[in-house]
C-alpha positions in Angstrom: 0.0 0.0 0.0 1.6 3.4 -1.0 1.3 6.7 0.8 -1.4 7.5 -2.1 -3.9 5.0 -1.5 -7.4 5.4 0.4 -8.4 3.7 3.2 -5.5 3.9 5.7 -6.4 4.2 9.1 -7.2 8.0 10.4 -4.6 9.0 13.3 -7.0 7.8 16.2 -9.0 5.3 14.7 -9.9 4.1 18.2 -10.8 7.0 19.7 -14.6 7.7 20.8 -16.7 10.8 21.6 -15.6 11.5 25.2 -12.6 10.4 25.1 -9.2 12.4 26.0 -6.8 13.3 23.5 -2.9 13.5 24.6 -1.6 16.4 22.9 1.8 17.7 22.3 0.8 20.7 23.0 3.6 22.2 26.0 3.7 26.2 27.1 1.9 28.9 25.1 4.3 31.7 23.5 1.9 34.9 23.2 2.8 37.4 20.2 1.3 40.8 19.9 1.3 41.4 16.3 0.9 45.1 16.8 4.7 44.7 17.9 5.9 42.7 15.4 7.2 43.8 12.2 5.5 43.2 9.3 7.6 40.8 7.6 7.7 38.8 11.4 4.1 38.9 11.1 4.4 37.3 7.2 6.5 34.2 8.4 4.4 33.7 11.2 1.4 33.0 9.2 2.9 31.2 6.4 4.6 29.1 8.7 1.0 27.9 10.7 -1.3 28.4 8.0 -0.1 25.2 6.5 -0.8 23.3 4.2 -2.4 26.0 1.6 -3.0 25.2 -1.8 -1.7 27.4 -4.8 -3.4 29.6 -7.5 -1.2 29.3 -10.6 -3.2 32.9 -11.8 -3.1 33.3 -15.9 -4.0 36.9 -16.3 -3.6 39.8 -19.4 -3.7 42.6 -19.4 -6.0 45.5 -21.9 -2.8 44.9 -24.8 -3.0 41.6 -24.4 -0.5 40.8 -22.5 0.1 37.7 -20.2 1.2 37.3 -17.0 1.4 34.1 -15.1 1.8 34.2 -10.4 1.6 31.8 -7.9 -0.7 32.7 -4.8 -0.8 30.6 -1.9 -3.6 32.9 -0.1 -6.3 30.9 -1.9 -9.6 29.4 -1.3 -13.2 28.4 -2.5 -16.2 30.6 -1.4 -19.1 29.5 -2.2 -20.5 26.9 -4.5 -23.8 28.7 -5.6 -23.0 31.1 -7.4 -19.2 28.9 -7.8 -16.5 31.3 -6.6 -12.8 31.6 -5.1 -11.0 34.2 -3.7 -7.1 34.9 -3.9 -5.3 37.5 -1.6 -3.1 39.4 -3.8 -0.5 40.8 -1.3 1.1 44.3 -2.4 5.2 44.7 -2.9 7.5 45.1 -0.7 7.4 49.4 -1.6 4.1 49.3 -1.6 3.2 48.8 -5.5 0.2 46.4 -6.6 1.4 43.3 -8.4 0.9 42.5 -12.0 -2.1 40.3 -11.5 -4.1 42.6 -9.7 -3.4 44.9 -12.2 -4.6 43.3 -14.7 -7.7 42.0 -12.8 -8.2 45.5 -11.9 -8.0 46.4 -16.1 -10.1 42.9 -17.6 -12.0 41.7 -14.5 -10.7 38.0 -15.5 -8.3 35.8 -14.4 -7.8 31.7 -14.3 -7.0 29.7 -11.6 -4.7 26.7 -13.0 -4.2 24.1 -10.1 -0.8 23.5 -8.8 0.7 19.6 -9.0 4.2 18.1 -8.1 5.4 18.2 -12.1 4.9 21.6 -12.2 6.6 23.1 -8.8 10.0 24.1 -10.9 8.4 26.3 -13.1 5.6 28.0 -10.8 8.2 29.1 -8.5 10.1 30.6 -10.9 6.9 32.5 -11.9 6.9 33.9 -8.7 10.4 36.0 -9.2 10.2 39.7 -9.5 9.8 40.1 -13.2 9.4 43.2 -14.9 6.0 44.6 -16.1 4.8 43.3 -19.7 6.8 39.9 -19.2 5.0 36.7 -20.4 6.1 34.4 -17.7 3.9 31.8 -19.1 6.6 32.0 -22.5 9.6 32.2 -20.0 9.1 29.1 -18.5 8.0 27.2 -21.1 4.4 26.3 -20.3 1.7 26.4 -23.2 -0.8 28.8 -23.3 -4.6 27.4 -23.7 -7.8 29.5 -25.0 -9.9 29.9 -22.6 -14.0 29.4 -23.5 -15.7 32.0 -22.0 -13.0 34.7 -21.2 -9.7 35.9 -22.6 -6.6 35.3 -20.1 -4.9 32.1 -21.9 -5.2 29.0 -19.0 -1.9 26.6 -18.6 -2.1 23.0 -20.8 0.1 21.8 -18.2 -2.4 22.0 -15.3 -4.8 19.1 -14.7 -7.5 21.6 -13.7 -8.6 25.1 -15.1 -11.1 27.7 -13.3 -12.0 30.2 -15.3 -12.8 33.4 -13.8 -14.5 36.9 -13.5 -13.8 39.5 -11.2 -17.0 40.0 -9.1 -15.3 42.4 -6.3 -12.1 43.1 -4.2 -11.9 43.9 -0.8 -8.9 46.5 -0.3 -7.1 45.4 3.5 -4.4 47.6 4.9 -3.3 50.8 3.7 -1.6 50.0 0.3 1.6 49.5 2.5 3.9 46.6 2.5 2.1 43.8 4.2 -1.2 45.1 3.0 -3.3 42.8 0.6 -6.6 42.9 -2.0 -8.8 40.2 -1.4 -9.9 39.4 -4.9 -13.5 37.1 -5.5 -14.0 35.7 -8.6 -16.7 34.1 -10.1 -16.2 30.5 -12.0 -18.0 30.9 -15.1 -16.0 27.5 -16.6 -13.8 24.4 -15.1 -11.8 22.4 -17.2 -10.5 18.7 -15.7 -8.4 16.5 -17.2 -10.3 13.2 -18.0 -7.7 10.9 -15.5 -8.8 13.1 -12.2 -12.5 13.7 -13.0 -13.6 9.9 -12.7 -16.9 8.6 -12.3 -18.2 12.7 -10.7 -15.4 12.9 -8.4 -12.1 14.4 -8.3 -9.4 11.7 -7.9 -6.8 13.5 -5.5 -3.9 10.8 -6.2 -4.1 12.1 -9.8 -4.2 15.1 -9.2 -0.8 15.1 -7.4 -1.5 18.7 -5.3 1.1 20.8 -4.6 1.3 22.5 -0.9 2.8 25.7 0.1 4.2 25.6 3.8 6.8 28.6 5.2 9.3 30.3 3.7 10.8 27.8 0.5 9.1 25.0 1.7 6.4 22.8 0.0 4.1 19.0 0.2 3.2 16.5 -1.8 -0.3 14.8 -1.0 0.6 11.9 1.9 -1.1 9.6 3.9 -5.0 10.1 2.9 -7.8 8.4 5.0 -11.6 8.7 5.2 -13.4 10.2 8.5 -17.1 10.4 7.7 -19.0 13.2 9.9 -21.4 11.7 12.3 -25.2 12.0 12.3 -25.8 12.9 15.5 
C-alpha cells in the first residue's frame, strides 16, 4: 500500500466521543502582532497556516498581454454562485502586483491548479519580473484559450477555473504587508479526463502541490476517510 492510496487508518481510529486526546501541546508563546514587524508577522502566518493550496493565476492585461503568479492565499467561497478568492499581497514598496493589475483592467483571471510536475516552473513565476513579461513563455508552459474569457489557462495543469472578477476587498493601507482580497466568479472548469472519474475528483491524480513557510512545499501523503457523524 503506498502513501497515495485510500483507506488507511485515520490518526486515532480508536478513539470515541468523550474520550481524552494527549496532545503535544507544552507552554503557550503569546505574540502581539501590533509589535511585530511586518515581515515577522508574514512568516508567522505562512509558517501555521499550513498546508495551503496554490493559484497558478493566468491573467492579461488590456494589450494583451500575459502574466502568469503563484498565490498561496487561496480558497473556495461559495459553490452557488461557484467562486474563489485569492489575496493578492502588495510589494514590498508598496506597489500592486501584475495580477491585480490586470484584474483590476479585464475583470478576469484563471485559476490553474498547482501539482508536483509543475513546482519548478511555478516558483520561478513567482520571481520579481518586470512589467509586460509573459512568464507563461519564460518558463515554457503552453498557453490554452480559454472558452468564456480571454486570459490564456496553462495545458500543463490538470484543472482550469475560469474566472470573473465580481469584487475586491482593499485590507491595509496599500503599504507593505497590506493585501486585495480578490473574488471571482467560475463561469467555466476544465479537468483533465484521468482526475474527473466517475463525478469525483481523484486527489492521487491530481498530485496537489502545498505551500508551507518560507521555500518549503508537500506533496499529498497519507489520505484516509473520517465520515462526519449523524448525531
Amino acid at each position: 500500500m503506498t502513501p497515495y492510496d485510500r483507506g488507511m487508518n485515520s490518526p486515532n481510529p480508536n478513539w470515541k466521543p468523550g474520550d481524552k486526546i494527549t496532545a503535544p501541546v507544552g507552554e503557550m508563546v503569546t505574540l502581539d502582532p501590533e509589535k511585530m514587524s511586518t515581515n515577522d508577522v508574514y512568516k508567522l502566518m505562512i509558517g501555521t497556516i499550513v498546508p495551503r493550496p496554490i493559484a497558478f493565476v493566468s491573467t492579461m492585461n488590456g494589450k494583451g498581454g500575459v502574466n502568469l503568479a503563484p498565490f498561496s492565499f487561496f480558497t473556495g467561497v461559495s459553490s452557488n454562485p461557484p467562486c474563489l478568492a485569492i489575496s493578492i499581497a502588495r510589494k514590498p514598496d508598496g506597489e500592486k502586483k501584475d495580477t491585480l493589475k490586470n484584474i483590476e483592467e479585464t475583470e478576469e483571471f484563471v485559476v490553474n491548479t498547482a501539482s508536483e510536475w509543475l513546482v519548478e516552473p511555478l516558483v520561478h513565476c513567482a520571481g520579481e519580473f518586470s512589467y509586460g513579461v509573459d512568464e507563461m513563455a519564460t518558463v515554457g508552459l503552453t498557453p490554452l484559450p480559454s472558452t468564456k474569457i480571454k486570459p490564456p489557462r496553462v495545458k500543463e495543469s490538470p484543472v482550469h477555473f475560469e474566472c470573473k472578477s465580481v469584487g475586491t476587498l482593499e485590507i491595509g493601507e496599500g503599504k507593505a504587508g497590506s493585501a486585495t482580497l480578490v473574488v471571482g466568479h467560475i463561469v467555466a472548469v476544465h479537468v483533465d479526463g484521468g482526475v474527473y472519474k466517475d463525478g469525483k475528483v481523484h486527489s492521487p491524480s491530481l498530485k496537489p502541490v502545498a505551500r508551507l513557510g518560507g521555500p518549503t512545499y508537500a506533496l499529498l501523503g497519507q489520505m484516509f476517510d473520517i465520515p462526519v457523524p449523524k448525531v
